[in-house]
C-alpha positions in Angstrom: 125.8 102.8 44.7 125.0 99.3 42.8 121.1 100.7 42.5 122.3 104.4 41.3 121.9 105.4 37.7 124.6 107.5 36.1 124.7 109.6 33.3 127.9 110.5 31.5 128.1 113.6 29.6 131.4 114.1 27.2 131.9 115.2 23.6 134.6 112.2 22.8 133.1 108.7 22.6 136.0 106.9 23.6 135.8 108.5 27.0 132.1 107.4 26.8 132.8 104.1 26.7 136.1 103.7 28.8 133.9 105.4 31.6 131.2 102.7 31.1 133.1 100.0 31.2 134.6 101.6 34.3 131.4 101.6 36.4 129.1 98.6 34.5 129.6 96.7 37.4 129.2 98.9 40.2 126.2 100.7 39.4 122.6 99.9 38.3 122.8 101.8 34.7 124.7 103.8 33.1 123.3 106.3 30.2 125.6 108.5 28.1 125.6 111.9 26.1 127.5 113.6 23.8 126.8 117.1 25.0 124.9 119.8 26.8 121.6 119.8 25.4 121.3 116.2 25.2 122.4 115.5 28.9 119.2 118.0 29.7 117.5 116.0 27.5 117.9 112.7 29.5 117.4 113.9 32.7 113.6 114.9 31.6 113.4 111.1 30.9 115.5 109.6 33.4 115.6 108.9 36.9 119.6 109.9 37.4 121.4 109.5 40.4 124.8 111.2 39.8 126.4 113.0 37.0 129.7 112.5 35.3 131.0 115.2 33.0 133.4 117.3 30.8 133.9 120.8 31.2 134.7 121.5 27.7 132.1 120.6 25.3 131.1 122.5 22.2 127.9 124.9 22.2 127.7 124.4 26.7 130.5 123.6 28.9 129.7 121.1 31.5 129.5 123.9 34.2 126.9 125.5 32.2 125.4 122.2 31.7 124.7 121.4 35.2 123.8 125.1 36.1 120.7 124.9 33.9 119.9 121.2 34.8 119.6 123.0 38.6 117.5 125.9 37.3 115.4 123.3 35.4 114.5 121.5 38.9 117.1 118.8 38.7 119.2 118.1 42.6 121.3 116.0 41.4 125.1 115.6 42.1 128.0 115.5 39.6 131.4 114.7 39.5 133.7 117.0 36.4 136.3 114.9 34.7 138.5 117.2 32.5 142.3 117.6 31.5 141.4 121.8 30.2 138.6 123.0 32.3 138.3 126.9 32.9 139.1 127.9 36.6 136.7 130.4 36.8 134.0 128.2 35.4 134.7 125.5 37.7 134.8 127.8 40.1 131.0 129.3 39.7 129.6 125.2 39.6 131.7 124.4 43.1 129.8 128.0 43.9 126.2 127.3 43.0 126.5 124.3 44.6 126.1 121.8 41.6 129.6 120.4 41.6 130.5 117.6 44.3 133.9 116.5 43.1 136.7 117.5 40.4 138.7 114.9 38.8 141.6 115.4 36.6 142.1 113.1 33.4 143.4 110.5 33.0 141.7 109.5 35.7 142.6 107.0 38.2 140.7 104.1 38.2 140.3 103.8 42.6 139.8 107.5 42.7 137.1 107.3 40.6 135.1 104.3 41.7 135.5 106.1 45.7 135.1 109.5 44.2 131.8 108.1 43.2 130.8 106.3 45.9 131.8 109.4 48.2 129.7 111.9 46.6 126.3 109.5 46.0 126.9 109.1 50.0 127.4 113.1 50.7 124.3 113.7 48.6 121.7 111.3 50.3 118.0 113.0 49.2 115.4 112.6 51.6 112.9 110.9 48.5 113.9 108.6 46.5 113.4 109.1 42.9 112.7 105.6 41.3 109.7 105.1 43.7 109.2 108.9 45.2 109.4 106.9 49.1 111.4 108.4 51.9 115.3 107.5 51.6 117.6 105.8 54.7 118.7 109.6 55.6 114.8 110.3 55.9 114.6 107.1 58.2 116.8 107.4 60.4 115.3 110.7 61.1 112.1 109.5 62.2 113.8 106.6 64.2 115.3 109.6 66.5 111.8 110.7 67.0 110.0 107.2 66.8 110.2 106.7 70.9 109.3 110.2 72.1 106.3 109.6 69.6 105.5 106.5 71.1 104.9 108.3 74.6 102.1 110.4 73.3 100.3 108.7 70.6 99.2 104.9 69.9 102.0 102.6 70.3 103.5 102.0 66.3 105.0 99.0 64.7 107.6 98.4 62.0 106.9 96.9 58.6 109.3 96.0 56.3 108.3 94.0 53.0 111.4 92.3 51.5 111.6 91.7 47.9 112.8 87.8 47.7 115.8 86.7 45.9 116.7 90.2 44.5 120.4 89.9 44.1 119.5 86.8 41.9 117.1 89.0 39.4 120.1 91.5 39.3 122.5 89.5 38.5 119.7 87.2 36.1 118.7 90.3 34.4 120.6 93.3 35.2 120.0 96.3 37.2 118.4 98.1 35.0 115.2 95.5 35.4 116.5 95.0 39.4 115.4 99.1 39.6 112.0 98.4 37.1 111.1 95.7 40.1 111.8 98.6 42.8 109.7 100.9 41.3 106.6 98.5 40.4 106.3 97.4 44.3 106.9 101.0 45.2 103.6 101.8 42.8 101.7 98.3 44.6 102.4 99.5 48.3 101.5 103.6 47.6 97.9 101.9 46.3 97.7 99.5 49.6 98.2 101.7 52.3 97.9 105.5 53.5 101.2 105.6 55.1 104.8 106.9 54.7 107.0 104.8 53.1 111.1 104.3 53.4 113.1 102.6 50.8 116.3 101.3 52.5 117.9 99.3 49.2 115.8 96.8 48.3 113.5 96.9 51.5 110.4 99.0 52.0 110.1 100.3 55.8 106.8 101.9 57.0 105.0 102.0 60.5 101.4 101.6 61.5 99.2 101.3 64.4 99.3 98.3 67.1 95.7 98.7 66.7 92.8 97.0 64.4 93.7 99.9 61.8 97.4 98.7 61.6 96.1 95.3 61.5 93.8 96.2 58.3 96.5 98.0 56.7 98.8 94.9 56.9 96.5 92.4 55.3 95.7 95.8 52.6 100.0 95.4 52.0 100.0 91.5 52.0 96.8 91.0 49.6 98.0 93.7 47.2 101.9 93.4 47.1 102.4 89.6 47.0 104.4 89.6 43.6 105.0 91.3 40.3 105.3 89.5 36.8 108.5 90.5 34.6 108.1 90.7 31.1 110.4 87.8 31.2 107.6 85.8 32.5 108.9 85.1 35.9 107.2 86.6 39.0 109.0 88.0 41.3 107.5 87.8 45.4 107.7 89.6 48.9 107.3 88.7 52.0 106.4 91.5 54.8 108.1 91.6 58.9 106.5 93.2 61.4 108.3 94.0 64.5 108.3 96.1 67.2 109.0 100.0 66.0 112.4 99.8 68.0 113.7 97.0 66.0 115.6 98.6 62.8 117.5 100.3 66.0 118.4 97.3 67.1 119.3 95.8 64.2 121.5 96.1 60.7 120.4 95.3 57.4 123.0 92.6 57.4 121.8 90.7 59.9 118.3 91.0 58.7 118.4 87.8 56.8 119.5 85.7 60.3 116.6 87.5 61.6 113.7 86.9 59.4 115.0 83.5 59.0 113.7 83.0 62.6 111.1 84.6 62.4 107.5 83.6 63.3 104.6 83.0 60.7 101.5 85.0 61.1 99.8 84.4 58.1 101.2 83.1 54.1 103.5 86.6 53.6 103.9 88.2 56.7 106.2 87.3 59.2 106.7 88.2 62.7 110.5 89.6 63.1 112.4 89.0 66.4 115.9 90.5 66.3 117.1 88.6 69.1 116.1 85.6 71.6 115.2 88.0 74.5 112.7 90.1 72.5 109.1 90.5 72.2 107.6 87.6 70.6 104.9 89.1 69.4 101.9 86.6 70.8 99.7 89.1 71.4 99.9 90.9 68.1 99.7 87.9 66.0 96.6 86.8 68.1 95.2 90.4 67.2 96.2 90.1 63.6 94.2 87.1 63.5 91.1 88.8 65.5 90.9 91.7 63.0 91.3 89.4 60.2 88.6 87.1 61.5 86.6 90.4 61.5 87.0 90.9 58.0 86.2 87.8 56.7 82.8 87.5 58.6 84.1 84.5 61.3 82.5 86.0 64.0 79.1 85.6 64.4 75.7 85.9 67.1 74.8 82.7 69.1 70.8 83.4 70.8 69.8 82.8 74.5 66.6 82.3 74.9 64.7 84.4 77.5 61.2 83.1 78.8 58.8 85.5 80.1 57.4 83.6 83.5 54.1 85.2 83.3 53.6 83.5 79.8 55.8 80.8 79.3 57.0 82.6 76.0 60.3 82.8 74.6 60.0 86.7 73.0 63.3 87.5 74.4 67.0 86.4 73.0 70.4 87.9 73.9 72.8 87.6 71.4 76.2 86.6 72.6 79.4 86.7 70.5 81.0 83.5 69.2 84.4 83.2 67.1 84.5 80.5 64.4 87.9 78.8 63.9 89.2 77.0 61.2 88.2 73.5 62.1 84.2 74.7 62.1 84.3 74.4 66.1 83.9 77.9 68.0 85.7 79.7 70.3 84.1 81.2 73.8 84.2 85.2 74.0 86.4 84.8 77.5 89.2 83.6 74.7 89.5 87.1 73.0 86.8 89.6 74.7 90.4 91.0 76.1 91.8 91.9 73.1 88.6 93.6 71.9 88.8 95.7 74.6 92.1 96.6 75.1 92.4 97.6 71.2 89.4 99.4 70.7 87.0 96.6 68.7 83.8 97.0 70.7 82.2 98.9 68.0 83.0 96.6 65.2 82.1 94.2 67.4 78.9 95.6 68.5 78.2 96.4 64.1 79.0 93.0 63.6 76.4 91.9 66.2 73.4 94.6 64.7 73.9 93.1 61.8 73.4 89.5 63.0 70.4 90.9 64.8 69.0 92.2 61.3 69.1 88.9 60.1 67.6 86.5 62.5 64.6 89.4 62.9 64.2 89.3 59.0 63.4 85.3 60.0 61.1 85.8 62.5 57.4 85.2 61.6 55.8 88.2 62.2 52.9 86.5 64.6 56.2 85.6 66.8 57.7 88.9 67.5 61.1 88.9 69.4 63.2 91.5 71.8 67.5 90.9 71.0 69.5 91.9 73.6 72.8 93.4 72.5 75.9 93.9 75.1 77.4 98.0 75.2 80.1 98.9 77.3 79.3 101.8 79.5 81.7 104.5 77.4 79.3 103.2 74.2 76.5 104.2 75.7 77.5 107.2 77.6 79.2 108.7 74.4 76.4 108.1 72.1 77.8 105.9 70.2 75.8 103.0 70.6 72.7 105.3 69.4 74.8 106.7 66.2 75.2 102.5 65.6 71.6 101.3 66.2 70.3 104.6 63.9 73.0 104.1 61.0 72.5 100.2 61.2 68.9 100.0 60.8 67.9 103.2 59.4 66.1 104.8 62.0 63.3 101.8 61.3 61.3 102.6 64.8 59.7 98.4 63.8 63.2 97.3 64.5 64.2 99.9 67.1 61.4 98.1 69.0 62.5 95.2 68.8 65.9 95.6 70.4 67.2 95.8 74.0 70.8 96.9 75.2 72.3 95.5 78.2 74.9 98.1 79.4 78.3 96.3 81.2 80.8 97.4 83.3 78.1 100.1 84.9 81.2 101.3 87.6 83.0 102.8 84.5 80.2 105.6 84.4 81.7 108.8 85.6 79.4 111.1 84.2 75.4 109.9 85.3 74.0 113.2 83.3 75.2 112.3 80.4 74.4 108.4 80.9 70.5 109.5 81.3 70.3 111.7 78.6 71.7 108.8 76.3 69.0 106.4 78.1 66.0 108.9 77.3 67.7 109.2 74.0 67.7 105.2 73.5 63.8 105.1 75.2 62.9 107.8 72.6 63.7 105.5 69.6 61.9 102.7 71.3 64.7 101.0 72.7 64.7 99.5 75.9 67.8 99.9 78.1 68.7 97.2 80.8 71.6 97.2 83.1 73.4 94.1 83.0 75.5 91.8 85.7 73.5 93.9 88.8 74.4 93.6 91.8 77.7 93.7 92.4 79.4 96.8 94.4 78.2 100.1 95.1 78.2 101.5 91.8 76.0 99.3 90.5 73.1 100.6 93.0 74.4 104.0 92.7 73.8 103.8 88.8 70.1 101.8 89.4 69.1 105.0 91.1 70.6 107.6 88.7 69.9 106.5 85.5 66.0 105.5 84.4 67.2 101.8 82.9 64.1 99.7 82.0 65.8 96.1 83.1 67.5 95.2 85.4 69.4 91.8 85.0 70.8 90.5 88.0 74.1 88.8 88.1 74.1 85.0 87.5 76.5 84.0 90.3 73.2 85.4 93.0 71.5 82.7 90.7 73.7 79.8 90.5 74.3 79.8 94.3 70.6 80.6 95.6 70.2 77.2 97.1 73.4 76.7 98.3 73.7 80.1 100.4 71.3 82.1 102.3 72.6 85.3 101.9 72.6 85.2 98.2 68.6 85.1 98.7 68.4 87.7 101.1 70.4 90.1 98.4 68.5 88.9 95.6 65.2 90.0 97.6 66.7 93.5 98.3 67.7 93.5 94.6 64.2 92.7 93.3 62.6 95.1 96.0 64.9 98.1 94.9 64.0 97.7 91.0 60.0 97.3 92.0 60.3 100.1 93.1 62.1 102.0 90.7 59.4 100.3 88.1 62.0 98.4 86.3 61.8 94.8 84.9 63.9 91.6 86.4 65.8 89.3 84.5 67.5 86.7 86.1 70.4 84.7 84.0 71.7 81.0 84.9 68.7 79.2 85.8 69.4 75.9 85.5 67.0 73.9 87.7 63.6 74.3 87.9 63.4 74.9 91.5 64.8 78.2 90.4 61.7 79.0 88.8 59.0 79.5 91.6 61.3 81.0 93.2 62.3 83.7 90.9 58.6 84.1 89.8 57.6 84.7 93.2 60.2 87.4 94.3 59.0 89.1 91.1 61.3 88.5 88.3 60.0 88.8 84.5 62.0 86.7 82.6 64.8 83.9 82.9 68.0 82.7 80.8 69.9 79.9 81.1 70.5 76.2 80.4 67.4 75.1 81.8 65.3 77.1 78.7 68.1 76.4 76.2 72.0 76.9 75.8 73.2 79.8 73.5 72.5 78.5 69.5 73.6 79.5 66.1 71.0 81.4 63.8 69.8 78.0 62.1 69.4 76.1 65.2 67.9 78.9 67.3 64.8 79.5 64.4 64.8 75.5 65.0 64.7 75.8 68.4 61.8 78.8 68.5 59.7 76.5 66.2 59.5 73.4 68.5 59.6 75.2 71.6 57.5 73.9 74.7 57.1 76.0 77.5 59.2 75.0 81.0 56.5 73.5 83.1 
């Protein structure tokens, strides 16, 4: 009721104004008219929420009034205040449905003030018509839905941005300016984000994704909705809450203040909301949040590994591995938030953000120094064709850069379907890309894959490496491993060498190339060009 806009229709302008002064302080504005056609007139210009009338006005009755006003488009409901109305008149507005309440005058002053609370109640629209978003009604609605919807399609989560201090701009500058507010955020958050949106009083409710999509919509919301400027010269702020989608079930609008009051900061303007102590706290979200945001602004970036060829002593070979710049310029280790690119779907952004790297540090290279980058894929990448659609799209279909890229496929045992994985292979090998299977030799699936699918490399798991010396049997598999790829005319590459006894050894059972401290720890762009330029070969 205190955010409706009324509009009171009578011939006599004392009843005008007695009516306004009535309901000034209950509702957001109050417009008047003096008859028929100029009630019409104000609803093509205003957004009314409820109607108050006389029935007998010269030239139209208000019956006749609010008829036309429904033919004309206009759902609004009225309330008829009149001491001489005609029965049968009355009668065919109760009828067409355009009449919520009759009121006989003098009115009295309670009746009216519940009359018109009752009938803005009764007649809840499902859009709101200040900012054309979804009403409470309309809400509530998709609540009943929200957990069935939640067992067959990516889990969603609640937002609600909350216009700060708005009972103090009401009361500072009236409703009137209170509604102009509503509807200049409602206009800020339709531009932001491709999403339904709720207005529940002077809250805006919508739902997105737990997912790196939901995550870019929120920082869309927060970097476009922060505040709006009144012509008064003060600006006027939000803050947004996201919570799990069950939340606004579990809690009232009135206690929505003790809840965001405890709520935990994800970034300046948006807020984690826990309605109570038991509840989610929303760890992992936040630490996607931030993931997704790092994403955007470029913070995660390729480190190189060399790789030295043993027949040559060259370094032509590099894998670039991921690495996660924080705040205080130090870097964050892959086993810190590989999970979360995983479980949310980032591999392909993260495998984009790593072709791009790639572009640059080959645009560097001397071209009398050419180098091979290895890039991780997860099976399913490969194996759906995405990986292909990435490496084309990123570079162009340049066949000189094509070249000049490897793939190291991981989690080989998640290959179901070894048709498919060789035609993507053959694919890869057709663009000049070379296709190595990473992390070998651990479980069946890994030889099962070695002998169905033509890979070019094969690079065998580091722990064989790392405990060669210590344990016989790790020898004996590596020899088996090595004999199996010979003869399947692929290339070795052996990761963790750290000691130089390592390398005889690995050079004699037949591996091609080596990675690991003993050639040089994983660098950033700048230091790995340094690096390539002084390089001496491992004697």
């Amino acid at each position: 009721m205190e955010f409706a806009e009324v509009l009171i229709v009578d011939d006599e302008a004392n009843i005008r104004k007695a009516l306004s002064r009535e309901l000034r302080f209950k509702v957001a504005a109050i417009h008047t008219a003096e008859s028929g056609p100029d009630a019409l007139d104000v609803l093509e210009k205003e957004n009314i929420d409820l109607i108050l009338t006389d029935y007998k006005m010269p030239n139209m009755t208000g019956a006749e009034m609010l008829i036309e006003a429904k033919r004309r488009g206009f759902d609004i409901p009225a309330i008829m205040l009149s001491g001489q109305a005609d029965l049968s008149g009355v009668t065919n507005a109760i009828n067409t449905g355009v009449l919520g309440c009759y009121l006989d005058k003098p009115w009295d002053r309670d009746k009216l003030l519940s009359s018109v609370s009752s009938v803005l109640e009764k007649h809840s629209p499902t859009c709101d018509k200040k900012t054309g978003f979804g009403t409470f009604p309309a809400l509530n609605e998709y609540l009943k839905l929200s957990c069935e919807l939640n067992k067959v399609q990516q889990a969603r989560l609640l937002v609600t941005v909350d216009i700060m201090d708005m009972n103090q701009h009401n009361e500072n500058y009236g409703k009137t300016v209170g509604n102009e507010i509503l509807s200049n955020f409602a206009a800020k958050l339709s531009d932001s984000v491709d999403a339904t949106w709720y207005r529940v009083e002077d809250k805006f409710i919508t739902f997105v994704e737990h997912s790196e999509k939901g995550c870019e919509q929120l920082i869309d919301i927060i970097e476009r909705s922060p505040s709006i400027e009144l012509e008064q010269g003060e600006k006027v702020k939000s803050k947004a809450f996201v919570s799990a989608s069950e939340t606004l079930q579990n809690i009232s609008l009135e206690a929505f203040g003790q809840a965001k009051s405890q709520a935990k900061k994800i970034v300046d303007g948006l807020f984690w909301l826990t309605p109570d102590v038991g509840s989610d706290g929303g760890d992992e979200f936040i630490e996607l949040f931030s993931l997704v945001t790092d994403f955007k602004r470029t913070r995660l970036e390729a480190f190189y590994q060399p790789q030295m060829t043993l027949e040559t002593g060259l370094v032509q070979y590099c894998e670039a591995l991921v690495r996660r710049k924080l705040p205080d310029g130090s870097y964050q280790n892959p086993s810190d938030f590989l999970h979360l690119v995983h479980k949310y779907g980032l591999d392909d952004t993260l495998v984009n953000v790593m072709l791009q790297n790639t572009l640059v540090l080959l645009g560097k290279i001397p071209e009398n120094c050419p180098m091979v980058v290895c890039l991780n894929v997860t099976a399913q990448q490969l194996v759906s064709g995405k990986i292909r659609e990435l490496l084309c799209s990123v570079t162009q279909n340049d066949t000189n850069i094509l070249q000049c890229i490897e793939v190291e496929v991981v989690e080989t045992d998640g290959i179901r379907d070894y048709q498919e994985a060789c035609v993507e292979v053959k694919k890869l090998q057709e663009l000049g890309v070379k296709v190595a299977i990473d992390d070998f030799g651990t479980g069946y699936s890994g030889f099962e894959s070695l002998c169905e699918i033509p890979f070019d490399v094969v690079k065998i798991d580091g722990r064989f490496i790392q405990n060669m010396d210590n344990c016989p049997s790790d020898k004996v598999i590596l020899e088996s491993i090595t004999n199996s790829a010979k003869s399947l005319n692929m290339l070795l590459v052996a990761e963790w060498v750290e000691h130089i006894s390592q390398v005889d050894y690995l050079k004699e059972i037949g591996c091609s190339r080596i990675q690991g401290h003993l050639i040089g720890p994983p660098k950033p762009l700048d230091e790995f060009l340094h690096f390539l330029s002084n390089y001496k070969c491992v004697e």
